[in-house]
N, CA, C and O atoms as CSV, one atom per row, in Angstrom:
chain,resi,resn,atom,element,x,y,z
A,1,UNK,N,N,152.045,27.567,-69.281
A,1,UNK,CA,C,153.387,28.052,-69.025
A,1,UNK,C,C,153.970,27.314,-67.835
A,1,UNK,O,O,153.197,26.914,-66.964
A,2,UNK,N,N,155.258,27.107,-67.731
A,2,UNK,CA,C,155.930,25.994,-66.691
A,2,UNK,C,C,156.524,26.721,-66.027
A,2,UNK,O,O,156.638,27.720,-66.738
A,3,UNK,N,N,156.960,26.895,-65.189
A,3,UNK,CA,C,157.545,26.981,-64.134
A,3,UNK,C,C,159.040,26.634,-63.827
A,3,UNK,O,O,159.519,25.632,-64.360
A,4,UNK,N,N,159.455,27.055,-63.374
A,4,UNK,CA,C,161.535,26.694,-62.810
A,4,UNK,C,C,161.077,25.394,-62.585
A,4,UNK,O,O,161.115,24.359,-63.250
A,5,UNK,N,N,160.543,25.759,-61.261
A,5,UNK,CA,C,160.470,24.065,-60.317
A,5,UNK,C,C,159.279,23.100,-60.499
A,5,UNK,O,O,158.106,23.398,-60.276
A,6,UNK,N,N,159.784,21.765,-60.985
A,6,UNK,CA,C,158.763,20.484,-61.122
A,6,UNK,C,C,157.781,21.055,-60.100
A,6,UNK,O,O,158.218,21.692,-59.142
A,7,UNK,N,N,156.101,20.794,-60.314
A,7,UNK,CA,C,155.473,20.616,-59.594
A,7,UNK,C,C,154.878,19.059,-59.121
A,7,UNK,O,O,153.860,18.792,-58.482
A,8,UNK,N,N,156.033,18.056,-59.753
A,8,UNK,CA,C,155.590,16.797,-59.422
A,8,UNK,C,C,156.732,16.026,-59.456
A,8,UNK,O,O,157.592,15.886,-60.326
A,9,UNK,N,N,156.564,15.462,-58.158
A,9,UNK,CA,C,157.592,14.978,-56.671
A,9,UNK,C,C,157.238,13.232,-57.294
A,9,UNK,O,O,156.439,12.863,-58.155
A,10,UNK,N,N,158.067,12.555,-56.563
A,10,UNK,CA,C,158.079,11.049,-56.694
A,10,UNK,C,C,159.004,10.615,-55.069
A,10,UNK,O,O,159.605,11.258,-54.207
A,11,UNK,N,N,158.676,9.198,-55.317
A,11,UNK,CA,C,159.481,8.609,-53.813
A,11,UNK,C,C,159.543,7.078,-54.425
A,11,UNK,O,O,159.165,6.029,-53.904
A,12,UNK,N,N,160.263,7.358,-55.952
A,12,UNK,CA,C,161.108,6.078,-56.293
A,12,UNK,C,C,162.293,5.905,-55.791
A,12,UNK,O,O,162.822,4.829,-56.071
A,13,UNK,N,N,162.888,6.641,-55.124
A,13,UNK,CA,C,164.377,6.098,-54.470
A,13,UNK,C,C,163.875,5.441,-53.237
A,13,UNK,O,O,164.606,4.617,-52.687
A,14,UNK,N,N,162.773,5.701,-52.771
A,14,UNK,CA,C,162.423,5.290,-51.136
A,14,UNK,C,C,161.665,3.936,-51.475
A,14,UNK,O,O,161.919,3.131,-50.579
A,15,UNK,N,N,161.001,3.500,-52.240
A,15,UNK,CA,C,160.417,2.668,-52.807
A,15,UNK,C,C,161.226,1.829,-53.265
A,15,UNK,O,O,161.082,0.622,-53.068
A,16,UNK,N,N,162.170,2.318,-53.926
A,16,UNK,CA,C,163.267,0.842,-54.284
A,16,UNK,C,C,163.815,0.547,-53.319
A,16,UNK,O,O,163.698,-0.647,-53.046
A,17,UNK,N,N,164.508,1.244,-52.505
A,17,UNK,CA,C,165.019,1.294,-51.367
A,17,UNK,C,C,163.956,-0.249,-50.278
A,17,UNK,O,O,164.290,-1.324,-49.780
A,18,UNK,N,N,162.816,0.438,-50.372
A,18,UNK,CA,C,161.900,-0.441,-49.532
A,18,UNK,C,C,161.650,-1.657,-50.021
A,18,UNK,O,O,160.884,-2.360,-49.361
A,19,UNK,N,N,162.110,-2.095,-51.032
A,19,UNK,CA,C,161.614,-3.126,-52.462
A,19,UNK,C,C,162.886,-3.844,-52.323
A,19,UNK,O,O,163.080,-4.405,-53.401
A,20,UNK,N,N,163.978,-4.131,-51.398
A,20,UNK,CA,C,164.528,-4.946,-51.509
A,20,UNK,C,C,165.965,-4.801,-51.812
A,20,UNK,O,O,166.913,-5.584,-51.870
A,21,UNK,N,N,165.735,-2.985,-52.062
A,21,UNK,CA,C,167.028,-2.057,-52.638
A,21,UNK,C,C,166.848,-2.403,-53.932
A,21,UNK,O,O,167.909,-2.288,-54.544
A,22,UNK,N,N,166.136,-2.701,-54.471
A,22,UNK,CA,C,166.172,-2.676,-56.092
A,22,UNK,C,C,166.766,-1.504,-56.652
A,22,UNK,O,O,166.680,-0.329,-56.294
A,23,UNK,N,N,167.470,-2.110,-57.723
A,23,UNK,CA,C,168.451,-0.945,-58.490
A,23,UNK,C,C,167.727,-0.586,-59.820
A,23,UNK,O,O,167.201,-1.378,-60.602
A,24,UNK,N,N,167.815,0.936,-59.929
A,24,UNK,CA,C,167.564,1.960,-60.938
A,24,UNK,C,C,167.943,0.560,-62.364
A,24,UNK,O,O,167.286,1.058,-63.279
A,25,UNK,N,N,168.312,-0.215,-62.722
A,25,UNK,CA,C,168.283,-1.046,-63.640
A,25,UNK,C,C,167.253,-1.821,-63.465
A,25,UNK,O,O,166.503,-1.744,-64.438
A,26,UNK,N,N,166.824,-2.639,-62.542
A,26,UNK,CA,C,166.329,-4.079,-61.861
A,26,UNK,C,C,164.816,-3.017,-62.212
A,26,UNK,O,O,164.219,-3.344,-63.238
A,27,UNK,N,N,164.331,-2.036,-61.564
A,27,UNK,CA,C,163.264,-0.906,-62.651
A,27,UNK,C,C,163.046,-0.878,-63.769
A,27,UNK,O,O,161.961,-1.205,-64.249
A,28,UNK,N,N,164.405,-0.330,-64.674
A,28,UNK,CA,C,163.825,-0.125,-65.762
A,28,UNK,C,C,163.169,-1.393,-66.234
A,28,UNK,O,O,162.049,-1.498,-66.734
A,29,UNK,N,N,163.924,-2.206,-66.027
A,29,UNK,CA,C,163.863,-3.741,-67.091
A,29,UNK,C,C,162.323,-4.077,-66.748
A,29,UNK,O,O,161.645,-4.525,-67.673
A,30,UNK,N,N,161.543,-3.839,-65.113
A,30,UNK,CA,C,160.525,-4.641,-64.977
A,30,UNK,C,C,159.537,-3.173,-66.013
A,30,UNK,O,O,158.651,-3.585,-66.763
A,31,UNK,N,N,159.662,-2.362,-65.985
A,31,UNK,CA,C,159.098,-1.123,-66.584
A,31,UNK,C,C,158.666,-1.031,-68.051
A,31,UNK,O,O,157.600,-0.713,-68.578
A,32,UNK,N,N,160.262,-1.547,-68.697
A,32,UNK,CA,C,160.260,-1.346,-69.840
A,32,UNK,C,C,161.246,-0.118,-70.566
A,32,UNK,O,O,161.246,0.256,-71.739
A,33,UNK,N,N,161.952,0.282,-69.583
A,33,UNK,CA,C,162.883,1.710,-70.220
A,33,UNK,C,C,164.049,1.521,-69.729
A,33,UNK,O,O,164.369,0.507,-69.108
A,34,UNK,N,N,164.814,2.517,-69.971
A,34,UNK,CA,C,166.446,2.758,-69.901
A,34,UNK,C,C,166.149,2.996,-68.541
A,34,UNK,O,O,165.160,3.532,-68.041
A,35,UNK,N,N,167.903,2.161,-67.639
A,35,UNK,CA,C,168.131,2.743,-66.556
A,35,UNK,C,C,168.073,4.386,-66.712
A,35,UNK,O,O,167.140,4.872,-66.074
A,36,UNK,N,N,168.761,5.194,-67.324
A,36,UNK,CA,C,168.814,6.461,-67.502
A,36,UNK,C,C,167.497,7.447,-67.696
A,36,UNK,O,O,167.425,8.668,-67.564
A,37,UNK,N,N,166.380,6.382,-68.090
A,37,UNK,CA,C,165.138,6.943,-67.685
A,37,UNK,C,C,164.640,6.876,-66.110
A,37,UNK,O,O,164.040,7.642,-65.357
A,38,UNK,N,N,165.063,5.890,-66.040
A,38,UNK,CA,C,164.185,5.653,-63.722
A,38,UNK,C,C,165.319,6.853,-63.344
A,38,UNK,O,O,164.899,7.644,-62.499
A,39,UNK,N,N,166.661,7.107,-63.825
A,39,UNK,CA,C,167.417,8.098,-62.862
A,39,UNK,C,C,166.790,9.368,-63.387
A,39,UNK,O,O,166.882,10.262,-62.546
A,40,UNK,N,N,166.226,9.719,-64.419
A,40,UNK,CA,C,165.763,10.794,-64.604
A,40,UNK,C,C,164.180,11.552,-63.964
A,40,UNK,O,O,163.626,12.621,-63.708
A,41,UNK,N,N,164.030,10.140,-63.964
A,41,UNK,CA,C,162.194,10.020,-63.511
A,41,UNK,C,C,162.328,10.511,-62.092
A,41,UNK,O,O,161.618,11.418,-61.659
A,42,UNK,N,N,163.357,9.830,-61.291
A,42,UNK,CA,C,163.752,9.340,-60.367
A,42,UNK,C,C,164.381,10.970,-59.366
A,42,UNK,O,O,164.139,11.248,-58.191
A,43,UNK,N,N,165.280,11.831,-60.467
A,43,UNK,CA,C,165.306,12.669,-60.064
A,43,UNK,C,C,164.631,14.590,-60.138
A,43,UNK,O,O,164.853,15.732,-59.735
A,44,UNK,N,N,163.678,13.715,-61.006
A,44,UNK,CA,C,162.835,14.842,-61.324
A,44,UNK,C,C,162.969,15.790,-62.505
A,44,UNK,O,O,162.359,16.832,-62.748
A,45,UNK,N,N,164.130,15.026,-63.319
A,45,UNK,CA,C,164.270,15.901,-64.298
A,45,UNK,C,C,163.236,15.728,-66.168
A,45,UNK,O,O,163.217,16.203,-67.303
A,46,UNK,N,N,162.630,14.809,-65.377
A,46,UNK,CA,C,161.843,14.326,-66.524
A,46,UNK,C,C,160.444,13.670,-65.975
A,46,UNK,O,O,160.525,13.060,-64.909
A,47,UNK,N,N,159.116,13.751,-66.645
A,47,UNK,CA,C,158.291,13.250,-66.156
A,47,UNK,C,C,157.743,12.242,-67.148
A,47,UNK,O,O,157.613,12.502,-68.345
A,48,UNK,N,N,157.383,10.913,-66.517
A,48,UNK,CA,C,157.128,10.026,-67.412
A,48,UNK,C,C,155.759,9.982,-68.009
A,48,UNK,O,O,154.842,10.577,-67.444
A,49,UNK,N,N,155.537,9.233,-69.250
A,49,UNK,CA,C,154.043,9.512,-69.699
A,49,UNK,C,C,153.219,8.496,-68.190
A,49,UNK,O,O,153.660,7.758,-67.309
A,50,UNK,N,N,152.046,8.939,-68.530
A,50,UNK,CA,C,150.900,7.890,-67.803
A,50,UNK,C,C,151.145,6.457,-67.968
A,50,UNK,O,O,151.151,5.912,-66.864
A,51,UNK,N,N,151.347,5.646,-68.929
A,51,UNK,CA,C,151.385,4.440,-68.537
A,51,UNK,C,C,152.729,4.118,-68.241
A,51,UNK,O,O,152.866,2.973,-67.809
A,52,UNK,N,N,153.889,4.870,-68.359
A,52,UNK,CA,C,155.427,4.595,-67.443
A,52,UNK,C,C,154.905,4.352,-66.033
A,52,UNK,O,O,155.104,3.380,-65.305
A,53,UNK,N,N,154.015,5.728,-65.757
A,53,UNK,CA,C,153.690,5.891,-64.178
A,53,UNK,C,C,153.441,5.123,-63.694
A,53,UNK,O,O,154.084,4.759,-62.709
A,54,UNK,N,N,152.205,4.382,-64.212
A,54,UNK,CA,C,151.248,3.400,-64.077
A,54,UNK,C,C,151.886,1.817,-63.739
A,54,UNK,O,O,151.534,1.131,-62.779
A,55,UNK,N,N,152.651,1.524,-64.510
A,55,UNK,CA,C,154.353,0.494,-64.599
A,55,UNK,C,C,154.384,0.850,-63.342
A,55,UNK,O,O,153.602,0.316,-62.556
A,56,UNK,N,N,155.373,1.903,-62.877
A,56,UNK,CA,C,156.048,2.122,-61.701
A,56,UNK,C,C,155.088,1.606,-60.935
A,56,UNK,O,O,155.064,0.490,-60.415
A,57,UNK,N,N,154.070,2.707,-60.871
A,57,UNK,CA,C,153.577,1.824,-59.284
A,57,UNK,C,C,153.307,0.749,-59.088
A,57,UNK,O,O,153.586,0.234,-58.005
A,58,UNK,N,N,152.472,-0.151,-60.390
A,58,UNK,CA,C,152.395,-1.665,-60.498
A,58,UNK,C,C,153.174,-2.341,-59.594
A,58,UNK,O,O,152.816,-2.938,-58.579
A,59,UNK,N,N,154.839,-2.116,-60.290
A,59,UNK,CA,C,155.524,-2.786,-60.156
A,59,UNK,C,C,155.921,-2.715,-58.426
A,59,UNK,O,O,156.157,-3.722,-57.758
A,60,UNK,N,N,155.933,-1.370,-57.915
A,60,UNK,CA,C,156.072,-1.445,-56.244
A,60,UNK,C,C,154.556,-2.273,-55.656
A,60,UNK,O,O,154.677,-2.702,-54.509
A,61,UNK,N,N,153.436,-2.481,-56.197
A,61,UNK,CA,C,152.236,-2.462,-56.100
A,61,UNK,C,C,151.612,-1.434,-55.177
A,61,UNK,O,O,151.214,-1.816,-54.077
A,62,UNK,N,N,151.495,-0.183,-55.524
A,62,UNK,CA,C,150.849,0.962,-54.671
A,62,UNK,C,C,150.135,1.624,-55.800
A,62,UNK,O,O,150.389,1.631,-57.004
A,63,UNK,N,N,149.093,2.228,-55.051
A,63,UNK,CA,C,148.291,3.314,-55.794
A,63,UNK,C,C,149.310,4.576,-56.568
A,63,UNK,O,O,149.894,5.338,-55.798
A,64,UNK,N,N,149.450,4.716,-57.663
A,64,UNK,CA,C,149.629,5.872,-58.434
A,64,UNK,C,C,150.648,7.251,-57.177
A,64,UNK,O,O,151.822,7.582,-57.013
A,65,UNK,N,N,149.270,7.640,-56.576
A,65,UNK,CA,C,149.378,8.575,-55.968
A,65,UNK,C,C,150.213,8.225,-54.801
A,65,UNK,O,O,150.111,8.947,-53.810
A,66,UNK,N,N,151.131,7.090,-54.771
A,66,UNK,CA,C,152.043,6.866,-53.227
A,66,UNK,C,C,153.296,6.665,-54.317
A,66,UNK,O,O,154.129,6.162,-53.562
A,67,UNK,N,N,153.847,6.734,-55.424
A,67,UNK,CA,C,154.333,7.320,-56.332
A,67,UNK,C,C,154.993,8.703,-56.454
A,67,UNK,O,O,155.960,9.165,-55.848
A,68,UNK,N,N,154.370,9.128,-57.208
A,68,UNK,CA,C,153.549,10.264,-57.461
A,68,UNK,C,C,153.281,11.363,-57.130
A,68,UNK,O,O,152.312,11.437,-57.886
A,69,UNK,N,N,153.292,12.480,-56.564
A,69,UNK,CA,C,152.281,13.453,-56.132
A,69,UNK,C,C,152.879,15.018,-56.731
A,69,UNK,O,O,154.050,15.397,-56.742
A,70,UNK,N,N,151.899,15.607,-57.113
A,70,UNK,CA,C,151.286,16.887,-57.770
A,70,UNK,C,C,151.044,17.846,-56.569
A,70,UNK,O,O,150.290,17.588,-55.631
A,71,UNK,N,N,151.893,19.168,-56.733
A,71,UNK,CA,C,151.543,20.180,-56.032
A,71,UNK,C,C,151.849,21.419,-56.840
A,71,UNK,O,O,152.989,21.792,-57.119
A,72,UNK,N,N,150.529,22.131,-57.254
A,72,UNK,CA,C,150.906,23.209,-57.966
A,72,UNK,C,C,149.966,23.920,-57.131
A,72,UNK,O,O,148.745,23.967,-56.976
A,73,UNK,N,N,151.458,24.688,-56.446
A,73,UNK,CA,C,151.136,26.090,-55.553
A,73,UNK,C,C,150.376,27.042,-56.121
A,73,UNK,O,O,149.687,27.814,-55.455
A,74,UNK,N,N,150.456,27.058,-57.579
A,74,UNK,CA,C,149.448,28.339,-57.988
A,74,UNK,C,C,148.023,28.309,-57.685
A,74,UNK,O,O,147.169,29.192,-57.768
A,75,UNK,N,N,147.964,27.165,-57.336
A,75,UNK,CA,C,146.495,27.053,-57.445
A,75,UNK,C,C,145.858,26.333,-56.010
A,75,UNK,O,O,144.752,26.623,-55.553
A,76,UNK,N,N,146.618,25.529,-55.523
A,76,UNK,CA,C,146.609,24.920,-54.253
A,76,UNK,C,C,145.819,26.195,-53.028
A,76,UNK,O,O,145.538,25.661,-51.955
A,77,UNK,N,N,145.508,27.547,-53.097
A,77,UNK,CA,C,145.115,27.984,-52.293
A,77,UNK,C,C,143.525,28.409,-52.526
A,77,UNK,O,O,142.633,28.817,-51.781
A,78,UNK,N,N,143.623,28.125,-53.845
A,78,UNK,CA,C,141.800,28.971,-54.571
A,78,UNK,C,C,141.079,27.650,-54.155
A,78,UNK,O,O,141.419,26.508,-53.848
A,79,UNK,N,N,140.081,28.259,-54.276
A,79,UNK,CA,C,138.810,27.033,-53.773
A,79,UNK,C,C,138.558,26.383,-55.081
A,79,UNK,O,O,138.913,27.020,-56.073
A,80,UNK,N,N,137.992,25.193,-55.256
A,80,UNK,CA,C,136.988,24.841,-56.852
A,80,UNK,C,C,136.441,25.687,-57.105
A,80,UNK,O,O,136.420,26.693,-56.396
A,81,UNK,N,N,135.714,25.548,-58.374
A,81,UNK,CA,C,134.948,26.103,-58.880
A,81,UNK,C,C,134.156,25.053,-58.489
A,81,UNK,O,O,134.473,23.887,-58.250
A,82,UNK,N,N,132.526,25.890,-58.431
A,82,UNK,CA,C,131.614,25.160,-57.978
A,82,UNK,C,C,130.622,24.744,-59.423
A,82,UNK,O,O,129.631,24.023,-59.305
């Protein structure tokens, strides 16, 4: 069951931004998708499959997770299971 609010954040505007100002187009094209996908990706209203992700960070060259990041409060306070 989902939730109102995305539990997964991105820092592609800060990343293009850092990249030279690369534009939400100058993305898709190295990616492979519609500008209208990086603005969606971009603003959280859509999450891309795994190898979109995978693209993205390539293409900034960073790990996934400087991308990326996952916080689901529901669970963020229980310990593992051991």
């Amino acid at each position: 069951m989902m939730g109102s609010a995305t539990a997964i954040t991105n820092k592609i505007r800060r990343l293009r931004f850092d990249h030279d100002e690369m534009t939400q187009q100058e993305l898709a094209e190295r990616v492979g998708v519609t500008r209208q996908t990086v603005n969606a990706i971009e603003l959280g209203k859509y999450s891309p499959s795994l190898e979109v992700a995978f693209r993205i960070a390539r293409v900034f060259g960073v790990p996934l997770e400087e991308v990326f990041q996952y916080d689901d409060a529901r669970t963020s306070n229980r310990e593992e299971p051991r």
